[in-house]
MDTraj code that builds the backbone (N, CA, C; nanometers):
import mdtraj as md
import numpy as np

residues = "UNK UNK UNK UNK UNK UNK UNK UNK UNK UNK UNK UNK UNK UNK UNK UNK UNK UNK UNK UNK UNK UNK UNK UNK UNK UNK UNK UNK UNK UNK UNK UNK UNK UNK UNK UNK UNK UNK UNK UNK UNK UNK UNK UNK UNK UNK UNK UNK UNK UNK UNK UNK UNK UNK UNK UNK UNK UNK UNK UNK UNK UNK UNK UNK UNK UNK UNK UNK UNK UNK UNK UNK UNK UNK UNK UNK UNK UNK UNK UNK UNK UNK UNK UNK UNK UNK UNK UNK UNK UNK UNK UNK UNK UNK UNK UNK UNK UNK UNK UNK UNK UNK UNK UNK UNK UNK UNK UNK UNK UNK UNK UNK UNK UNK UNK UNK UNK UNK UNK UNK UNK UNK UNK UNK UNK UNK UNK UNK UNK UNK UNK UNK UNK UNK UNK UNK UNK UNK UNK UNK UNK UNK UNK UNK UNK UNK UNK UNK UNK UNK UNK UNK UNK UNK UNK UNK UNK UNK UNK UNK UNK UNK UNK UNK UNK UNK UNK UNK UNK UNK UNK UNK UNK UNK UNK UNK UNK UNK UNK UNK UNK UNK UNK UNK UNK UNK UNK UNK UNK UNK UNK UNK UNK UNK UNK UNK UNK UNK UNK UNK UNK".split()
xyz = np.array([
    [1.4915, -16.3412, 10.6989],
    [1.6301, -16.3406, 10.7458],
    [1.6402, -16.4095, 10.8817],
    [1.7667, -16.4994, 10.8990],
    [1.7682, -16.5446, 11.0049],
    [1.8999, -16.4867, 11.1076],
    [1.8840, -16.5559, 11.2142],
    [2.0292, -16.5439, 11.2274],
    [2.1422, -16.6522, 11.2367],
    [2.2452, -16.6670, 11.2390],
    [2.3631, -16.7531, 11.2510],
    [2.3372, -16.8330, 11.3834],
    [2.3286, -16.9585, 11.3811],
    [2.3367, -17.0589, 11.5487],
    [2.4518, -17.1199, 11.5044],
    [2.5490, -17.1314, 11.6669],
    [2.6372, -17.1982, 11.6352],
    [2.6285, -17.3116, 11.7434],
    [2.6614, -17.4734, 11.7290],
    [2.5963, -17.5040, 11.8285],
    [2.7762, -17.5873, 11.8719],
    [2.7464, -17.6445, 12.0423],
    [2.8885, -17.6560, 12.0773],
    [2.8853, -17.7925, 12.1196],
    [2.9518, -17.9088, 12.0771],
    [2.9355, -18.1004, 12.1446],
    [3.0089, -18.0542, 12.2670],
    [2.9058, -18.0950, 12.3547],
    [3.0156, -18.0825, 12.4954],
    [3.0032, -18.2191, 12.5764],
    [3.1060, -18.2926, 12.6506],
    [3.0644, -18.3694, 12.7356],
    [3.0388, -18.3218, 12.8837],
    [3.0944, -18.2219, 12.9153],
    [3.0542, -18.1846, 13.0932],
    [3.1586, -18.0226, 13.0600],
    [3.0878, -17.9405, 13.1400],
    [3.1617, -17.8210, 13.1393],
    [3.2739, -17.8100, 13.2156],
    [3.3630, -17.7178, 13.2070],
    [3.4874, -17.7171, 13.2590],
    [3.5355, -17.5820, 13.2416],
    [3.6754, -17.5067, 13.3150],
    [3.6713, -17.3621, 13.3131],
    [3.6959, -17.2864, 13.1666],
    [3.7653, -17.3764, 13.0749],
    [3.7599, -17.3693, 12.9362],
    [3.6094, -17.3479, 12.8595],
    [3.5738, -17.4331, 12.8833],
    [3.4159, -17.4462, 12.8016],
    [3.3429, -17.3037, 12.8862],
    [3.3293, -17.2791, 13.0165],
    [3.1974, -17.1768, 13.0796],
    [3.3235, -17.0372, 13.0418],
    [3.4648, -17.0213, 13.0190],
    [3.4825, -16.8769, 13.0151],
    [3.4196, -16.8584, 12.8358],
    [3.4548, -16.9486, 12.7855],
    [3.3838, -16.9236, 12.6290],
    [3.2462, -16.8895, 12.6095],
    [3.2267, -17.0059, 12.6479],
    [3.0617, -16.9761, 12.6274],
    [2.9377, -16.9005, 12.7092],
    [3.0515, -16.8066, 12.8185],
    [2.9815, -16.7120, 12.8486],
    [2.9603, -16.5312, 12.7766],
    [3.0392, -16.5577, 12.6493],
    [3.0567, -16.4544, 12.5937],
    [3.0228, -16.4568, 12.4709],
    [2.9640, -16.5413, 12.4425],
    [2.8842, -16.5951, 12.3368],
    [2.7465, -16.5470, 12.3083],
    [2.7081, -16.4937, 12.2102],
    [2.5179, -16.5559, 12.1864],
    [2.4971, -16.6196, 12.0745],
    [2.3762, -16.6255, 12.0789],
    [2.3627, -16.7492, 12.0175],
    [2.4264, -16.8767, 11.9784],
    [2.4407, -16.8938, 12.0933],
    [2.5070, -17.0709, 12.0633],
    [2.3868, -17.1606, 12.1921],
    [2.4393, -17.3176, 12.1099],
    [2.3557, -17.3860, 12.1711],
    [2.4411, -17.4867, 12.2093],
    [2.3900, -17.5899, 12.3114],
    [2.4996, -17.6734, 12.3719],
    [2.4139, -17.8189, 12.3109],
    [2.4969, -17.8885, 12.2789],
    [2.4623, -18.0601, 12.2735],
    [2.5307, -18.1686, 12.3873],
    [2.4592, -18.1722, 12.4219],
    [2.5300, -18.2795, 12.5311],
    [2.5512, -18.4420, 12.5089],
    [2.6577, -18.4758, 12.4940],
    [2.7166, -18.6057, 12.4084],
    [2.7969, -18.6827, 12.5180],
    [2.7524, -18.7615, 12.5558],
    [2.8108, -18.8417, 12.6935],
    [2.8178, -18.9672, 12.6950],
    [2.8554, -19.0333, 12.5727],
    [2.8306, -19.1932, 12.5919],
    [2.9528, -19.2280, 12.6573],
    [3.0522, -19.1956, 12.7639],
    [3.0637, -19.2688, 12.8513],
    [3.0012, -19.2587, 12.9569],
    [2.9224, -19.2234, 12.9565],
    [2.8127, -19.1991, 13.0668],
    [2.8499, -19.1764, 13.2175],
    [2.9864, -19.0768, 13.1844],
    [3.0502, -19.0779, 13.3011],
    [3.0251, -18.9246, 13.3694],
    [2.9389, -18.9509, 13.5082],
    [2.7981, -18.8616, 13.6170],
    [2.7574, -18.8154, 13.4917],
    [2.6967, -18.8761, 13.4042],
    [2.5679, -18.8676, 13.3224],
    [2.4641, -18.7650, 13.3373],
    [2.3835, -18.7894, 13.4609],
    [2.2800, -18.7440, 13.4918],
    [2.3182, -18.5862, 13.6090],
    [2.4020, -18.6031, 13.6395],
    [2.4674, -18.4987, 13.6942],
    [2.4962, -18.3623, 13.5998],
    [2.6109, -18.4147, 13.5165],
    [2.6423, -18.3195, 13.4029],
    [2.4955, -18.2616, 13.3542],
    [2.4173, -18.3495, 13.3214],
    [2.3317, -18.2758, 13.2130],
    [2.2340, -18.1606, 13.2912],
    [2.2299, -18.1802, 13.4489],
    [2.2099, -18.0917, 13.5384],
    [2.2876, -17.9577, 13.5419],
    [2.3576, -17.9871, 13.5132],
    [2.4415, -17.8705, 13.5431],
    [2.4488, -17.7869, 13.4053],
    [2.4512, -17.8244, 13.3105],
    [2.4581, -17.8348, 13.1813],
    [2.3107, -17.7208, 13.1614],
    [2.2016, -17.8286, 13.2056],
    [2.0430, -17.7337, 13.2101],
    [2.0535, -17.5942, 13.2494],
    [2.1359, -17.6146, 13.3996],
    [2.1156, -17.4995, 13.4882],
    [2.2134, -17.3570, 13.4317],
    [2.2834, -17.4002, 13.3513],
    [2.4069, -17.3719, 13.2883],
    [2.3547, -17.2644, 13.1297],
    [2.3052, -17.3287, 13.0710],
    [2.1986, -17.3009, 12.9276],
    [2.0885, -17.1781, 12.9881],
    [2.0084, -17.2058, 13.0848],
    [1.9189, -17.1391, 13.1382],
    [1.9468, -16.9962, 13.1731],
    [2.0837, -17.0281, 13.2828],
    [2.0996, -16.8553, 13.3223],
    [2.1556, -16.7759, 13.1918],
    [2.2491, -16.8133, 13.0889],
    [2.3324, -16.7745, 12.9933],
    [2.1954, -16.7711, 12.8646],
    [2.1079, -16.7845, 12.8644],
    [1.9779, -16.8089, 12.7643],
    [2.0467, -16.8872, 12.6419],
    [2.0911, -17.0038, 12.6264],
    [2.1413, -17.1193, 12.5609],
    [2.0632, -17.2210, 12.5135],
    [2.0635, -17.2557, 12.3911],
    [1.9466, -17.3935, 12.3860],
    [2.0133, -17.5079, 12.4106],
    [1.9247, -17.6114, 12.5055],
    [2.0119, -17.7489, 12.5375],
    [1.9477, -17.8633, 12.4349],
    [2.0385, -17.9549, 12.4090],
    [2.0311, -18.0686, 12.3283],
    [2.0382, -18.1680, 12.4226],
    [2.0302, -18.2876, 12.3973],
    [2.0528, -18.3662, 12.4776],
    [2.0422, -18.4931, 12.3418],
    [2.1938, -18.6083, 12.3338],
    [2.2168, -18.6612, 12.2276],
    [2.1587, -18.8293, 12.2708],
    [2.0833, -18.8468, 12.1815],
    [2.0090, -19.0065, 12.1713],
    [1.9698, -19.0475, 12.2966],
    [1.8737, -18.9734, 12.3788],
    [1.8198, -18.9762, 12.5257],
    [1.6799, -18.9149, 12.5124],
    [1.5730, -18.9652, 12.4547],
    [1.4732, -18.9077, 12.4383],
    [1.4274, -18.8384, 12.6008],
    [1.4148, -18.9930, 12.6953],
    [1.3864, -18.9757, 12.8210],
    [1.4528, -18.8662, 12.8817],
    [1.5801, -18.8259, 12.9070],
    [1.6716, -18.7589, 12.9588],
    [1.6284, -18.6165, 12.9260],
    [1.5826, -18.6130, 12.8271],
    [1.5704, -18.4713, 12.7265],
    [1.4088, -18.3692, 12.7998],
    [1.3262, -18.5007, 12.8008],
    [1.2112, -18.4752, 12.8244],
    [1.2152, -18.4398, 13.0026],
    [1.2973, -18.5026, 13.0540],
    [1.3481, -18.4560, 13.2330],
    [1.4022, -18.3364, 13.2875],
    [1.4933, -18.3116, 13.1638],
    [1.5275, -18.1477, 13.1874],
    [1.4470, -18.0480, 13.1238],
    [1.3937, -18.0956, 13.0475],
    [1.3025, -18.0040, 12.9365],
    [1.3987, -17.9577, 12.8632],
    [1.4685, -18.0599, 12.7999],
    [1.5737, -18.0076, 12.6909],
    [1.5535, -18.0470, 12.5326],
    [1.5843, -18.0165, 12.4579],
    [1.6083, -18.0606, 12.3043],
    [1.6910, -18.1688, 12.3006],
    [1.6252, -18.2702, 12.1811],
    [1.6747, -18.4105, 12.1374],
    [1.7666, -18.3751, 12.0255],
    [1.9059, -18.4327, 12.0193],
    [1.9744, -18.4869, 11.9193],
    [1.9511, -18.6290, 11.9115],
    [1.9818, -18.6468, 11.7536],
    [1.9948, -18.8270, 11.6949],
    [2.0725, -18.7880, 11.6445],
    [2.1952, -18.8721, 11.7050],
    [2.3079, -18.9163, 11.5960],
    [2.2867, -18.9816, 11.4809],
    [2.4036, -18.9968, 11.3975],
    [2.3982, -19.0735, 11.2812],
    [2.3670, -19.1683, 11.3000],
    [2.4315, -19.2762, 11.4125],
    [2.4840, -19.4352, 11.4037],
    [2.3023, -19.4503, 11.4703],
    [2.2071, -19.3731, 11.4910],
    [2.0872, -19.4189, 11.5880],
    [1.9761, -19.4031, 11.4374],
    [1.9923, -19.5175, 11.3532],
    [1.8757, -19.5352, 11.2660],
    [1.7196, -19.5785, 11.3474],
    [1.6831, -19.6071, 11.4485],
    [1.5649, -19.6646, 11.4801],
    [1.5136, -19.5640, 11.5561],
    [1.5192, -19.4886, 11.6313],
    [1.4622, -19.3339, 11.7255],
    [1.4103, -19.3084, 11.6233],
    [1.2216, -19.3050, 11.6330],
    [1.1369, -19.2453, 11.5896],
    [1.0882, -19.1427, 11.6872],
    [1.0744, -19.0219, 11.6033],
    [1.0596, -18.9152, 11.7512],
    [0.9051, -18.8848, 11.6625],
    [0.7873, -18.9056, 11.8088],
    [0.6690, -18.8638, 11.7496],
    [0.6148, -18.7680, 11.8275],
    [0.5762, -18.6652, 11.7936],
    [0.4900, -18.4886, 11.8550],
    [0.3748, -18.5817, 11.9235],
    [0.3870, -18.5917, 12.0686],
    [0.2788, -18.5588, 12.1556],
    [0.2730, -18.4943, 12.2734],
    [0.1631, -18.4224, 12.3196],
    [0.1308, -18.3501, 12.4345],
    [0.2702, -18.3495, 12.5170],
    [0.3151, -18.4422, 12.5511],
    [0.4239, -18.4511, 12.6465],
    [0.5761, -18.3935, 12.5994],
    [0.5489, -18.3892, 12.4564],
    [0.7300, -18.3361, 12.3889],
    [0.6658, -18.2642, 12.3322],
    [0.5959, -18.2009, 12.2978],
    [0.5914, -18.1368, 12.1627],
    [0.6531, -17.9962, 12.1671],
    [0.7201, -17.9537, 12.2884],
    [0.7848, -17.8041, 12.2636],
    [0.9235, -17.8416, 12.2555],
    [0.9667, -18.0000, 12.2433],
    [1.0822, -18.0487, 12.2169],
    [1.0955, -18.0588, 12.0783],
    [1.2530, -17.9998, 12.0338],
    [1.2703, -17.9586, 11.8654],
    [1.3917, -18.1148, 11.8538],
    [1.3767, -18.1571, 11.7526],
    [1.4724, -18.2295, 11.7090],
    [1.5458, -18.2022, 11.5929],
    [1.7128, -18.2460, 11.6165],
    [1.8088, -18.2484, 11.5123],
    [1.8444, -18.3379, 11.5348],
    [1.9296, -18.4105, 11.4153],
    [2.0293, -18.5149, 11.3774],
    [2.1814, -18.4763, 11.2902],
    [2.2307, -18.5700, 11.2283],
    [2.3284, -18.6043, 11.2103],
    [2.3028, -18.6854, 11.1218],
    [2.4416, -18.6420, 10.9320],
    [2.4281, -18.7117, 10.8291],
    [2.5881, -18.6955, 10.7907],
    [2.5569, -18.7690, 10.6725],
    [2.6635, -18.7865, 10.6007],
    [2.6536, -18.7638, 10.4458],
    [2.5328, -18.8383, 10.4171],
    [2.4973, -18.7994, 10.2991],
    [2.3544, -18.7838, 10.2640],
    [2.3355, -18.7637, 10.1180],
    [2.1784, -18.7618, 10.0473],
    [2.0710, -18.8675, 10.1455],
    [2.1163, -18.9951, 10.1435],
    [1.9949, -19.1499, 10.2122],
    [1.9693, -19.1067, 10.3348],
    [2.1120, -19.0713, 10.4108],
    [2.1327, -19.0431, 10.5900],
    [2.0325, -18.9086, 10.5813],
    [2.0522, -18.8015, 10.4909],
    [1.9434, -18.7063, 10.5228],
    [1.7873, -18.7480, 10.5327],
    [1.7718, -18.8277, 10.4271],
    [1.6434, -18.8518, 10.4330],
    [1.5616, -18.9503, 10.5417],
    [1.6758, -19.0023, 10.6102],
    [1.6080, -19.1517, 10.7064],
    [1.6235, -19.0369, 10.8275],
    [1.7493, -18.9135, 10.9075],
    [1.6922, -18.8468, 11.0016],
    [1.5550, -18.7467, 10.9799],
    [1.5340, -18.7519, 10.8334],
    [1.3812, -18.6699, 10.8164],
    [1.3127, -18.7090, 10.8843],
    [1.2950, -18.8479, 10.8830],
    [1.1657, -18.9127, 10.8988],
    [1.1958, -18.9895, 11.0523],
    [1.2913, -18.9790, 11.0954],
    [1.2866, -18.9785, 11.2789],
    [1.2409, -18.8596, 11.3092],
    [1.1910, -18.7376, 11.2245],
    [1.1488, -18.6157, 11.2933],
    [1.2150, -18.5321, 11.3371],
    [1.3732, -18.5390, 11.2100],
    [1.4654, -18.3693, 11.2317],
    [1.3890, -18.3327, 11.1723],
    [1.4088, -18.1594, 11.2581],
    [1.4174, -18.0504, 11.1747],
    [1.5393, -17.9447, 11.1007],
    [1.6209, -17.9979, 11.1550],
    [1.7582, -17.9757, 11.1290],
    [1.8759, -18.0822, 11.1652],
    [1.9853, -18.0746, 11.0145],
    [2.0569, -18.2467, 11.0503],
    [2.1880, -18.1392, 11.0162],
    [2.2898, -18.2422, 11.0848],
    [2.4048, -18.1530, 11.1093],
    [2.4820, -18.2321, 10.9339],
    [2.5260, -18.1771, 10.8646],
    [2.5634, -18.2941, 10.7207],
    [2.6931, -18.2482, 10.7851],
    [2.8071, -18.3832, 10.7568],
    [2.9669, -18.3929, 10.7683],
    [3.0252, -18.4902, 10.7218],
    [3.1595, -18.4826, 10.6748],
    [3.2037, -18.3238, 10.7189],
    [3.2257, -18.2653, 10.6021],
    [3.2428, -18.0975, 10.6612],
    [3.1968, -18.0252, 10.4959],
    [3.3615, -17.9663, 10.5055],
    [3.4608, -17.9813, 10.6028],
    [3.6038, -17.9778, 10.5491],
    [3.6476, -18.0931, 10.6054],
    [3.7928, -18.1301, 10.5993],
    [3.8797, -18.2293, 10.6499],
    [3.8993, -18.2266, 10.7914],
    [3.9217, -18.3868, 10.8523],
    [3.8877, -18.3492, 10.9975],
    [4.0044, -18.4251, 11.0259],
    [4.0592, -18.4376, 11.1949],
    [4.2021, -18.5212, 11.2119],
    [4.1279, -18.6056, 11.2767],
    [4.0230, -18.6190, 11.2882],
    [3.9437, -18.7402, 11.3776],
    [3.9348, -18.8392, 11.2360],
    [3.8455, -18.8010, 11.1843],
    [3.8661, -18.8697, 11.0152],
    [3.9622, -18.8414, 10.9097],
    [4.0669, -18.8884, 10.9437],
    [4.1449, -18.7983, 10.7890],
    [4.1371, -18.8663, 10.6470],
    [4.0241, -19.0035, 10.6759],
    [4.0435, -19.0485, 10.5440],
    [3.9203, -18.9893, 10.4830],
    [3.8271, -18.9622, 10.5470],
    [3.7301, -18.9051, 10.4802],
    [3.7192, -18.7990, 10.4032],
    [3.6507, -18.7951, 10.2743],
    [3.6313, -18.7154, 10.1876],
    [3.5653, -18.5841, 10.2281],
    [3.6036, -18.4684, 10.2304],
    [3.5014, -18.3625, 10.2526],
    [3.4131, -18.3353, 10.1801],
    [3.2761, -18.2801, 10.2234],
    [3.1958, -18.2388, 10.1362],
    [3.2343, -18.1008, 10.0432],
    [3.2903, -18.0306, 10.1561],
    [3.2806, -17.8906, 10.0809],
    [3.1943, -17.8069, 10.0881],
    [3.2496, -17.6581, 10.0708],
    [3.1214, -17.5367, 10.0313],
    [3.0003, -17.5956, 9.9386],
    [3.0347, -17.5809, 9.8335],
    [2.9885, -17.6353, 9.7042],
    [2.8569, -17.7186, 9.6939],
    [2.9040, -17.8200, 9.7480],
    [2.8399, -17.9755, 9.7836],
    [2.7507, -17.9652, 9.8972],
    [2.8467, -17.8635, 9.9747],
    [2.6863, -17.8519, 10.1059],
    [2.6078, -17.7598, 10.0912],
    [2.6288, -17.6730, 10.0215],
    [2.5285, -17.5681, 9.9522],
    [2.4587, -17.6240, 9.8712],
    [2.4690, -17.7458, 9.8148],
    [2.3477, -17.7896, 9.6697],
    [2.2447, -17.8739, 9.7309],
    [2.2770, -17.9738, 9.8549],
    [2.2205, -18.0367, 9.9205],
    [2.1435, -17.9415, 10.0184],
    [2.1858, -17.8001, 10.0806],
    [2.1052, -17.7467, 10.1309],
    [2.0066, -17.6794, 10.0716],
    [1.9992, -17.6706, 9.9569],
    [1.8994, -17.6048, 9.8484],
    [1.7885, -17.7088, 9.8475],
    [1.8548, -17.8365, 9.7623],
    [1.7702, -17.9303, 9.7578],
    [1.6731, -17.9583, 9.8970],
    [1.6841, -17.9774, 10.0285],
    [1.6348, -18.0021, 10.0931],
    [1.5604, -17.9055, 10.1871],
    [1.5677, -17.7900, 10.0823],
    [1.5123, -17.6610, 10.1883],
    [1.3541, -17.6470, 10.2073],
    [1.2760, -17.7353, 10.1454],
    [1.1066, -17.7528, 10.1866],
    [1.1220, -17.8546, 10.2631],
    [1.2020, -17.8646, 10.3246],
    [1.2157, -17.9969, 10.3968],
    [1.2719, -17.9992, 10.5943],
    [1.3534, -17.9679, 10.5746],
    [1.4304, -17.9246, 10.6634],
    [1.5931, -17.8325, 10.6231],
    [1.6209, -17.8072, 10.7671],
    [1.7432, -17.7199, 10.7734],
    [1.8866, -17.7889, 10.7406],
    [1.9650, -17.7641, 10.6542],
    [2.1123, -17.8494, 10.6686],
    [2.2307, -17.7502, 10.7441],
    [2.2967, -17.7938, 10.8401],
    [2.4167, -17.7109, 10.9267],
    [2.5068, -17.7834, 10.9430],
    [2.6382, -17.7099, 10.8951],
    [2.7681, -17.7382, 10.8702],
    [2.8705, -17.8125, 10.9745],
    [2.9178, -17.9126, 10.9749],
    [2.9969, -18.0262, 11.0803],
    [3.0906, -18.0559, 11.0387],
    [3.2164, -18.0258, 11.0950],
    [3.3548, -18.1502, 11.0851],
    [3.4385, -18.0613, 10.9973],
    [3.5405, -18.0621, 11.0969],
    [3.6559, -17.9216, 11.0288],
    [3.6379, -17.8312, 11.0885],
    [3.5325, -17.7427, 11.0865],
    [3.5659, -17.5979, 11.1370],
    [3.6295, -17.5835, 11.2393],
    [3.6892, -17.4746, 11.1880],
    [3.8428, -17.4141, 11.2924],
    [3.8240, -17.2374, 11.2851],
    [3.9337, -17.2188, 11.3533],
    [3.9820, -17.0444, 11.3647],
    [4.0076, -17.0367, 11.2536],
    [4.0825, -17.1421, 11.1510],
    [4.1288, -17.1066, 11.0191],
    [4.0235, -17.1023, 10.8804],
    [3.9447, -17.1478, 10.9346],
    [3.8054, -17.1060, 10.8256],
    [3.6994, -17.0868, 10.8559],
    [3.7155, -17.0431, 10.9787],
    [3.5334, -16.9884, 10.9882],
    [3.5155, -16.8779, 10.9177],
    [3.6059, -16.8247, 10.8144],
    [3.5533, -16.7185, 10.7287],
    [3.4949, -16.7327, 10.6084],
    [3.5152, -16.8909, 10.5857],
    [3.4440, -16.9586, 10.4793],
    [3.3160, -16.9549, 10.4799],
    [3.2539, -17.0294, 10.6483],
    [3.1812, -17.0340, 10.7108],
    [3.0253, -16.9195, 10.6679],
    [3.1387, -16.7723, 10.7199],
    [3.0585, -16.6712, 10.7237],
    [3.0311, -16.6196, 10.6131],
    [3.1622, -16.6280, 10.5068],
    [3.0487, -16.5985, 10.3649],
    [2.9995, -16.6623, 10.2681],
    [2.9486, -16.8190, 10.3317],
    [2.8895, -16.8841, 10.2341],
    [2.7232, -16.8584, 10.2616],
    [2.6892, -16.7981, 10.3870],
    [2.5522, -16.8155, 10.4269],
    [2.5000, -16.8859, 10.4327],
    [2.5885, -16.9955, 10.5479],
    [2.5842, -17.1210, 10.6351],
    [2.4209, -17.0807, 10.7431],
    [2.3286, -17.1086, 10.7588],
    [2.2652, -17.0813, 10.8888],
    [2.3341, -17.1048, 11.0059],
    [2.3555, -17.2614, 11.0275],
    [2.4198, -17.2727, 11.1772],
    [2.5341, -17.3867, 11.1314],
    [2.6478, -17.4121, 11.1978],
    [2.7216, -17.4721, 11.2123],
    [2.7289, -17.5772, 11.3706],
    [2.8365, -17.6522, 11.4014],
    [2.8719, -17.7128, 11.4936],
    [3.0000, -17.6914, 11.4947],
    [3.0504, -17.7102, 11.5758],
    [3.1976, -17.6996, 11.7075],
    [3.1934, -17.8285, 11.7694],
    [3.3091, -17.8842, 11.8007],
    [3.3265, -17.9989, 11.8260],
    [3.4168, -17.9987, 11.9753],
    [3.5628, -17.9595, 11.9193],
    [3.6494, -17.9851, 11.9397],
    [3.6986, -17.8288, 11.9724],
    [3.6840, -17.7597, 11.9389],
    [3.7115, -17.5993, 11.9395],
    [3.6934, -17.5516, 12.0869],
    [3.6035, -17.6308, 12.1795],
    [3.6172, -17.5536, 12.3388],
    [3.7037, -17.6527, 12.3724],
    [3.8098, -17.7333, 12.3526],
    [3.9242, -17.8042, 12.4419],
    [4.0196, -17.6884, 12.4195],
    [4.0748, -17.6376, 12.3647],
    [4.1759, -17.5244, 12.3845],
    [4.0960, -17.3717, 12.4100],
    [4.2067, -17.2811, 12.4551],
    [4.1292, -17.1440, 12.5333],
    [4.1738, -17.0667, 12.3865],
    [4.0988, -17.0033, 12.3341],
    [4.0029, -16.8938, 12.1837],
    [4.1383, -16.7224, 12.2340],
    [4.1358, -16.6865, 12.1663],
    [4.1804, -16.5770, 12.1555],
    [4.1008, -16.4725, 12.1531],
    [4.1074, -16.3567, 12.2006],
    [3.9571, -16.2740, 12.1660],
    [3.9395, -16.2412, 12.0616],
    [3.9801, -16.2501, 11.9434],
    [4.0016, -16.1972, 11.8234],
    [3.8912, -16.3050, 11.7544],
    [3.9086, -16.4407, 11.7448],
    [3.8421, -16.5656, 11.7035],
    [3.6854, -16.5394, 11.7513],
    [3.6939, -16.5068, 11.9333],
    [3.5638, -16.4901, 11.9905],
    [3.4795, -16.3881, 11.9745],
    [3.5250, -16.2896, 11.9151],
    [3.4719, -16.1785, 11.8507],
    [3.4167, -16.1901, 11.7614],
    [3.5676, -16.2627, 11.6663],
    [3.4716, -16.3108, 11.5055],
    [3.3667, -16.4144, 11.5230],
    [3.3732, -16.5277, 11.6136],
    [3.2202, -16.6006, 11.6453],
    [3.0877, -16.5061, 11.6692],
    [3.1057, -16.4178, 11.7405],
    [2.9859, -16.3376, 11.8238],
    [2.9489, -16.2461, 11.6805],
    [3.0501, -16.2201, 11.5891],
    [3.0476, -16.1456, 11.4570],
    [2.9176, -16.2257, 11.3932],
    [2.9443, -16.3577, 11.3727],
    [2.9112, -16.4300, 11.2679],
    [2.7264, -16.5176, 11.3154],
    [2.7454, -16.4988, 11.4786],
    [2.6054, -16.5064, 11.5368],
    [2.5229, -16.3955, 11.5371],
    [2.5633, -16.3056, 11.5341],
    [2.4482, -16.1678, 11.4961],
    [2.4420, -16.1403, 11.3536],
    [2.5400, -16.2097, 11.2540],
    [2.4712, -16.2111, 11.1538],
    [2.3331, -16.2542, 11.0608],
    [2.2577, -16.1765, 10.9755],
    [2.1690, -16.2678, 10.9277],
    [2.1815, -16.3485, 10.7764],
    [2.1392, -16.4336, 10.8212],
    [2.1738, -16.5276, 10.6555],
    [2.0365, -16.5356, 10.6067],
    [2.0007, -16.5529, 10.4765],
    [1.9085, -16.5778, 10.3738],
    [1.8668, -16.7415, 10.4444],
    [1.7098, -16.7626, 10.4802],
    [1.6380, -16.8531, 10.4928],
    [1.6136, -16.9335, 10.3568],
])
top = md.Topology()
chain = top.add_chain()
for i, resn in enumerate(residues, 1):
    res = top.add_residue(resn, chain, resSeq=i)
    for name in ("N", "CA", "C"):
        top.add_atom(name, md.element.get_by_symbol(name[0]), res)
traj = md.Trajectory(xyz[None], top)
C-alpha cells in the first residue's frame, strides 16, 4: 500500500501558493521556470521552502540546477534528448517526466523516469482541443506499464473532480493551475483526505 502524492507546477512562491501548501502533506513542488525570470533565486527559496515544510523538490529540465540544490529532476515532454544516467554524484536524485501517450511513455523510460506524469486524463482550457484520456484509458496504460514504472494523473484536475481522482486509485496526480486562486477549506481538507490515503501499488 502506498500513499497518495500530489505534486504542485509552481513558478516562484507567492502568499497564495505558501498559505496552501503549508497545510498540506504530502505534496511535492516542481519548479517550472522557463522564463527564467530570478531563476536561480526562486529555486532557492523554493529549496529552503520544501525543506522546512518536509516537501519533495523537482526541478524541471535542469539537470545541473537540480544537482545544486540537491533537488529532484523533472523532463518534460518537449525534452526528448536528457539522458539521465545514476552516478555517484546524482544517484539519490529520482527522476520523473511527462507524456502523452503509449511511444512518449516509453522514450521518458529510457531518459530514466521513474514516474511520468500521462495528460491529460480530463479536458483542459489550456488545451481545449485536446482529446482526454480519461479514467478508463489511464488506468489500462497504468496496468500495462506497472513492471516498469509509475503513471500519475495531469491536465484537468479541479475542485470539481478530484473525487474521481480519489476513487479510481490514482497513486499521485499533478496540480497545475489550482494554487493561482485561494482553495476553500473544504477542497483543502478533501486534498489532505486524499494524501493520507492508501492506494493499491
Amino acid at each position: 500500500m502506498k500513499k497518495t502524492q500530489i505534486y504542485f507546477f509552481l513558478e516562484e512562491l507567492n502568499s497564495i501558493n505558501i498559505s496552501i501548501l503549508k497545510k498540506l502533506k504530502n505534496a511535492s513542488i516542481i519548479y517550472r521556470n522557463y522564463s527564467k525570470n530570478n531563476y536561480i533565486a526562486r529555486a532557492f527559496e523554493l529549496k529552503k521552502f520544501s525543506k522546512r515544510f518536509g516537501h519533495d523538490l523537482y526541478v524541471s529540465n535542469d539537470l545541473r540546477l537540480a544537482r545544486s540544490i540537491e533537488a529532484n529532476l523533472y523532463i518534460p515532454n518537449f525534452n526528448k534528448r536528457l539522458r539521465y544516467t545514476v552516478t555517484p554524484s546524482n544517484k539519490k536524485i529520482k527522476v520523473i517526466g511527462s507524456a502523452h501517450n503509449y511511444s512518449e511513455i516509453n522514450r521518458k523510460f529510457f531518459q530514466g523516469c521513474s514516474g511520468i506524469f500521462l495528460s491529460p486524463i480530463f479536458k483542459t482550457t489550456s488545451h481545449p482541443r485536446s482529446k482526454p484520456l480519461g479514467i478508463s484509458r489511464f488506468n489500462f496504460l497504468k496496468k500495462h506499464f506497472s513492471t516498469k514504472l509509475e503513471l500519475y494523473a495531469l491536465g484537468g484536475i479541479n475542485e470539481n473532480n478530484l473525487k474521481k481522482i480519489y476513487n479510481s486509485n490514482i497513486f499521485a496526480f499533478g496540480l497545475k493551475s489550482f494554487l493561482d486562486k485561494v482553495q476553500c477549506q473544504k477542497t483543502l481538507s478533501f486534498l489532505n483526505l486524499i494524501a493520507r490515503s492508501n492506494v493499491i501499488s
